[in-house]
C-alpha atoms as an extended CHARMM CRD file, in Angstrom:
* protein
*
       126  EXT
         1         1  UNK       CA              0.0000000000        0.0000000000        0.0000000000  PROA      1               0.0000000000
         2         2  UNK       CA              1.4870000000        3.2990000000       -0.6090000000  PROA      2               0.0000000000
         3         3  UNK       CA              1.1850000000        6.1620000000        1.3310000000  PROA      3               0.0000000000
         4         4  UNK       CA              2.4640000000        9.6770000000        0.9870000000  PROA      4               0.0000000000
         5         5  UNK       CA              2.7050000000       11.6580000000        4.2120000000  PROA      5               0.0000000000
         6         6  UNK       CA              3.4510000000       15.6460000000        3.9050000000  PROA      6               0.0000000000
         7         7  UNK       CA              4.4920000000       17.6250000000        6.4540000000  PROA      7               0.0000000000
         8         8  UNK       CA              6.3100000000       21.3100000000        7.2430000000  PROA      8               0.0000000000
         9         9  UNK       CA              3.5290000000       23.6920000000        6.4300000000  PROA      9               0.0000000000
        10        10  UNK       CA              2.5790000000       26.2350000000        8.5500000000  PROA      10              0.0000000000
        11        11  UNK       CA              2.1920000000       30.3070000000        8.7130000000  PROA      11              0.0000000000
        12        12  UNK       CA              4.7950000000       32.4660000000        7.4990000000  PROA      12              0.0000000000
        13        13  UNK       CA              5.0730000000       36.1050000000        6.7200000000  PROA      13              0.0000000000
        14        14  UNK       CA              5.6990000000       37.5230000000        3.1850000000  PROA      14              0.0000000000
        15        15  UNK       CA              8.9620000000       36.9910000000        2.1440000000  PROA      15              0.0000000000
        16        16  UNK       CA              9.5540000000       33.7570000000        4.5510000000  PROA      16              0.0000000000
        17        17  UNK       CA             10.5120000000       30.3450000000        3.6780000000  PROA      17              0.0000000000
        18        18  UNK       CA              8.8760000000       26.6340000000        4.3500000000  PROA      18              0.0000000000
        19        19  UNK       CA             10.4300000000       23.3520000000        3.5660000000  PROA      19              0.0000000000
        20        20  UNK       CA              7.7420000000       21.2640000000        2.7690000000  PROA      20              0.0000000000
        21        21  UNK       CA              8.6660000000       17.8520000000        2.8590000000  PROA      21              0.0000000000
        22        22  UNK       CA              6.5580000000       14.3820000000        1.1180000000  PROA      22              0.0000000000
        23        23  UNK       CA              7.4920000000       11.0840000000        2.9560000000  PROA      23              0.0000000000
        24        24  UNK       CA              6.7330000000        7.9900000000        0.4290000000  PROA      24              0.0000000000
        25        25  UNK       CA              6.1990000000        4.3930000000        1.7590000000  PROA      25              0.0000000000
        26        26  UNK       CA              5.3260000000        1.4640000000       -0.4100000000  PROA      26              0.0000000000
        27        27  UNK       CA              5.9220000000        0.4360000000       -3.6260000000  PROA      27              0.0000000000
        28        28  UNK       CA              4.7430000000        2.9190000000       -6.0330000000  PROA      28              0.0000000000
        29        29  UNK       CA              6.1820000000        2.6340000000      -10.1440000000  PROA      29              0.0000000000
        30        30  UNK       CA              9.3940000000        2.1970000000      -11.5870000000  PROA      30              0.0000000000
        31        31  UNK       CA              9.0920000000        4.8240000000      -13.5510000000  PROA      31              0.0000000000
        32        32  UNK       CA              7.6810000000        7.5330000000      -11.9210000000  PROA      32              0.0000000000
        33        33  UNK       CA              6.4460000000       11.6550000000      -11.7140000000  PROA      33              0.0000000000
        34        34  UNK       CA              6.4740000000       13.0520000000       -8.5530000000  PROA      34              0.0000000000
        35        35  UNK       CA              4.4640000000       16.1450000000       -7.9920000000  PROA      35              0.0000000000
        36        36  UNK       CA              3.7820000000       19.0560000000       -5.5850000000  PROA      36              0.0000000000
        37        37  UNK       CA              0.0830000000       20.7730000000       -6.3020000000  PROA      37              0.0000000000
        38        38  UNK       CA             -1.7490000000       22.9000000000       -4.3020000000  PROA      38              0.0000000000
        39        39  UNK       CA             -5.6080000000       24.1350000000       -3.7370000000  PROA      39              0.0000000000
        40        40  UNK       CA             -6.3960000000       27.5980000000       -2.7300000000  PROA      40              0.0000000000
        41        41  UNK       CA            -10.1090000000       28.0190000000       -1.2400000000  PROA      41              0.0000000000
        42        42  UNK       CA            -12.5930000000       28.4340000000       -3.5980000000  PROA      42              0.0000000000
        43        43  UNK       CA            -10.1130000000       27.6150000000       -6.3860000000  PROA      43              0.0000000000
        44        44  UNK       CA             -9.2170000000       24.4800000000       -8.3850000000  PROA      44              0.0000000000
        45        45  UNK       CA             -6.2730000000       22.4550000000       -7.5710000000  PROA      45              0.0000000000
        46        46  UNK       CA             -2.8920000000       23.4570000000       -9.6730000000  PROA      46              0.0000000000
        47        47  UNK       CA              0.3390000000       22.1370000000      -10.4310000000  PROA      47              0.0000000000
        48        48  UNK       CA              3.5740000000       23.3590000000       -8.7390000000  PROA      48              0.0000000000
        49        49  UNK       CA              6.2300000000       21.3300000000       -9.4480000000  PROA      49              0.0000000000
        50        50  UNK       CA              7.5770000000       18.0690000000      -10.5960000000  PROA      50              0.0000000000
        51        51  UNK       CA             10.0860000000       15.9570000000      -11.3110000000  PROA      51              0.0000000000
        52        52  UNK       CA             10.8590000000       12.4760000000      -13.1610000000  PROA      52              0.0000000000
        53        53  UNK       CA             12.4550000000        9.4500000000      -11.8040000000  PROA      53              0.0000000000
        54        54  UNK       CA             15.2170000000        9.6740000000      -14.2700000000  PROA      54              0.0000000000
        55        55  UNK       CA             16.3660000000       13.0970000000      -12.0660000000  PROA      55              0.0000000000
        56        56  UNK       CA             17.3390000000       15.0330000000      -14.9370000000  PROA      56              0.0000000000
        57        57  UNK       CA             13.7000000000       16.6010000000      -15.1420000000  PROA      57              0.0000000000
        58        58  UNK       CA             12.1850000000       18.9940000000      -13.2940000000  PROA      58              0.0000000000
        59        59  UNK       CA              9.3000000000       21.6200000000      -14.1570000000  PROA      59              0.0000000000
        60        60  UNK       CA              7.2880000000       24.4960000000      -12.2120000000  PROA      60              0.0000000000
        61        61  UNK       CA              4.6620000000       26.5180000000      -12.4280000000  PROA      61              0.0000000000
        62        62  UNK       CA              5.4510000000       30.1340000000      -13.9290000000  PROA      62              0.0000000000
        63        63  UNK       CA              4.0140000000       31.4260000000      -10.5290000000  PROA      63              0.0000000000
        64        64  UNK       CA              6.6410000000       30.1600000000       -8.6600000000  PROA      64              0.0000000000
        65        65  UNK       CA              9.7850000000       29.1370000000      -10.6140000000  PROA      65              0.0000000000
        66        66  UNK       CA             12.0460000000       30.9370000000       -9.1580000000  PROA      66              0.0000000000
        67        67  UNK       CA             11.2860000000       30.7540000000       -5.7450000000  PROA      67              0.0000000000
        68        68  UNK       CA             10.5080000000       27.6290000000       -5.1640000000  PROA      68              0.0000000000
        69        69  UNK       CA             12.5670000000       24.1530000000       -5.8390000000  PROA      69              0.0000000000
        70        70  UNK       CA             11.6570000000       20.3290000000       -5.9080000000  PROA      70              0.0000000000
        71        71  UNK       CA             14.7460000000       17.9160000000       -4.5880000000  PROA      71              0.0000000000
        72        72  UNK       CA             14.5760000000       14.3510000000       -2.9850000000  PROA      72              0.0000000000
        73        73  UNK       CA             16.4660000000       12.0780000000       -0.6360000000  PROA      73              0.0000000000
        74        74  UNK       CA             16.2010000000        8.3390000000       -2.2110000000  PROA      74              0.0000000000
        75        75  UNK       CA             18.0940000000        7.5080000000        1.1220000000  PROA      75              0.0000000000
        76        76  UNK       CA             14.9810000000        8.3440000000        3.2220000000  PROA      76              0.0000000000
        77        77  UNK       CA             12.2730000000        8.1250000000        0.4700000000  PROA      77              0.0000000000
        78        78  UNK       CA             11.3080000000       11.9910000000        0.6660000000  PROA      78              0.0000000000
        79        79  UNK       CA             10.4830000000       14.6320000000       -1.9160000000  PROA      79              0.0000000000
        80        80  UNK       CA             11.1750000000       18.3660000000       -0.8530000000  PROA      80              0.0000000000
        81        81  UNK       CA              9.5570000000       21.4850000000       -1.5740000000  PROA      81              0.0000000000
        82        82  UNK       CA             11.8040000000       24.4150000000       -0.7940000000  PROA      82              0.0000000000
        83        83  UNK       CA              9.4760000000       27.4740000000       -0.7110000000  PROA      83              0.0000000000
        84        84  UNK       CA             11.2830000000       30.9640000000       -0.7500000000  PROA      84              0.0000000000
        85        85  UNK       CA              9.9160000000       34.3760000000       -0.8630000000  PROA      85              0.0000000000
        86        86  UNK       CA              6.6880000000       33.1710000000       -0.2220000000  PROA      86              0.0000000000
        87        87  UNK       CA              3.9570000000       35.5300000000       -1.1640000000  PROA      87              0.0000000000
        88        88  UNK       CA             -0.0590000000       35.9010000000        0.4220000000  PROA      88              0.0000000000
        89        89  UNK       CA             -0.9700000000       34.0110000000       -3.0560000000  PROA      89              0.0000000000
        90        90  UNK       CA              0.8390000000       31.2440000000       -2.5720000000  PROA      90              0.0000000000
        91        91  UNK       CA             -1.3720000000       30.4160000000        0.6710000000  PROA      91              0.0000000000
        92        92  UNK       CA             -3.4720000000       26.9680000000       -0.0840000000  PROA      92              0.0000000000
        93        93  UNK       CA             -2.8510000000       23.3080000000        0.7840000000  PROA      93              0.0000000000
        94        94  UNK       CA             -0.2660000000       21.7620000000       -0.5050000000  PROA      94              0.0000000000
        95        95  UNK       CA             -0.1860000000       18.3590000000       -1.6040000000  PROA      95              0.0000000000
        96        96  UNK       CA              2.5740000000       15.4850000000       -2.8470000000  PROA      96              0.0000000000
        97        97  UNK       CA              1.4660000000       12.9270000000       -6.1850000000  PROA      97              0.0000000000
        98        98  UNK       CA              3.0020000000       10.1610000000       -7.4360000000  PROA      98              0.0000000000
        99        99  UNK       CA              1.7160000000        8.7130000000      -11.1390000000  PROA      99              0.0000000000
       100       100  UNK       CA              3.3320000000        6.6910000000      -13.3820000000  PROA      100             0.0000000000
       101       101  UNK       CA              5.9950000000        7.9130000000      -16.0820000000  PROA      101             0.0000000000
       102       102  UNK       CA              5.0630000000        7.2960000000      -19.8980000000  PROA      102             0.0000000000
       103       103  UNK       CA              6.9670000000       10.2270000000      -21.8210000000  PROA      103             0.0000000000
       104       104  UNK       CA             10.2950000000       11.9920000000      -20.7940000000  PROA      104             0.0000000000
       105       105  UNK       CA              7.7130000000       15.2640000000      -20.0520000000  PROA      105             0.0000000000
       106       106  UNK       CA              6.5060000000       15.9750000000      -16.9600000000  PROA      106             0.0000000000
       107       107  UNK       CA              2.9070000000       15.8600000000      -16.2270000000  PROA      107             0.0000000000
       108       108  UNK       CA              0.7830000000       19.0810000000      -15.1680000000  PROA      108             0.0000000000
       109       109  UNK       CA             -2.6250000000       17.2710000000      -15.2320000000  PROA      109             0.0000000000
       110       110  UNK       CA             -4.1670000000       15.8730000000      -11.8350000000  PROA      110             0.0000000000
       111       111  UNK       CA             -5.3730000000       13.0410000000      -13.3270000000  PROA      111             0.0000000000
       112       112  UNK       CA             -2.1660000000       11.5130000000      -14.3080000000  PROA      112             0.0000000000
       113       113  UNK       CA             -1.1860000000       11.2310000000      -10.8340000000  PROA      113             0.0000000000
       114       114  UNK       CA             -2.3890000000        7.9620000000       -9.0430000000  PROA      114             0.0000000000
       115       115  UNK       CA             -1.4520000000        8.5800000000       -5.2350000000  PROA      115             0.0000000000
       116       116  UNK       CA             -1.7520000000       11.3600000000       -3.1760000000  PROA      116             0.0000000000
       117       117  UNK       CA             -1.0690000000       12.6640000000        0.3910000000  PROA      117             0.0000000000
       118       118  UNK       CA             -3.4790000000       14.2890000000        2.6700000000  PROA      118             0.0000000000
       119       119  UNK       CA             -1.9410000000       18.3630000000        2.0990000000  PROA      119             0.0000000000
       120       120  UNK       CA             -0.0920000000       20.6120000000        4.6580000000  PROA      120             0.0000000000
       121       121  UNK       CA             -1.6520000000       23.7710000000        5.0130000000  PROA      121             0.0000000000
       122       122  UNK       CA              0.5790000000       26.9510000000        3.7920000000  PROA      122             0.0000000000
       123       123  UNK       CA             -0.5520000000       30.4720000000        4.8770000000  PROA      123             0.0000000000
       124       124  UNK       CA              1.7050000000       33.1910000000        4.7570000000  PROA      124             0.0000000000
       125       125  UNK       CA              0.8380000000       36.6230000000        5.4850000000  PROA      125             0.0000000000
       126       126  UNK       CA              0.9960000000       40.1500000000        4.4310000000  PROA      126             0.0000000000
């Protein structure tokens, strides 16, 4: 069974930092996307960033490229969201994906993602 456990959100002023982290357990795919989205209230749920198992791929949204950076430990099975110069916008919950890999691309769209975690609330402040 695979489970996806995120944790570090929290409030933050403008300007402030979070490292978000996205602890993986079970067997997911050998080839695989990993992906941080988030969901604003009121709003639909968006892609933030991603990366492919191969490790040479890595995309974000135009919102927060830039500021923000996906990395992961295969040693302890976590993905990391480093969050920098966080804005009131980028308040929402933010959650970890894992889908399977069938192109070299990364994928934006929700539904190619298969597993998710339960979200860490981000709210940063003005």
């Amino acid at each position: 069974q695979v489970q996806l456990v995120e944790s570090g959100g929290g409030l933050v002023q403008a300007g402030g930092s979070l490292r978000l982290s996205c602890a993986v357990s079970g067997r997911t795919f050998n080839w695989y996307i990993m992906g941080w989205f988030r969901q604003a209230p009121g709003k639909e749920r968006e892609f933030v960033a991603g990366f492919h198992w191969s490790g040479g791929i890595t995309d974000y949204a135009d919102s927060v490229k830039g500021r923000f950076t996906i990395s992961r430990d295969n040693a302890k099975n976590t993905v990391y969201l480093q969050t920098n110069n966080l804005k009131p916008e980028d308040t929402a919950v933010y959650y970890c994906a894992v889908g399977q890999a069938t192109t070299w691309a990364i994928q934006r769209e929700i539904t190619e993602y298969r597993y998710w975690g339960q979200g860490t609330q981000v709210t940063v402040s003005s």
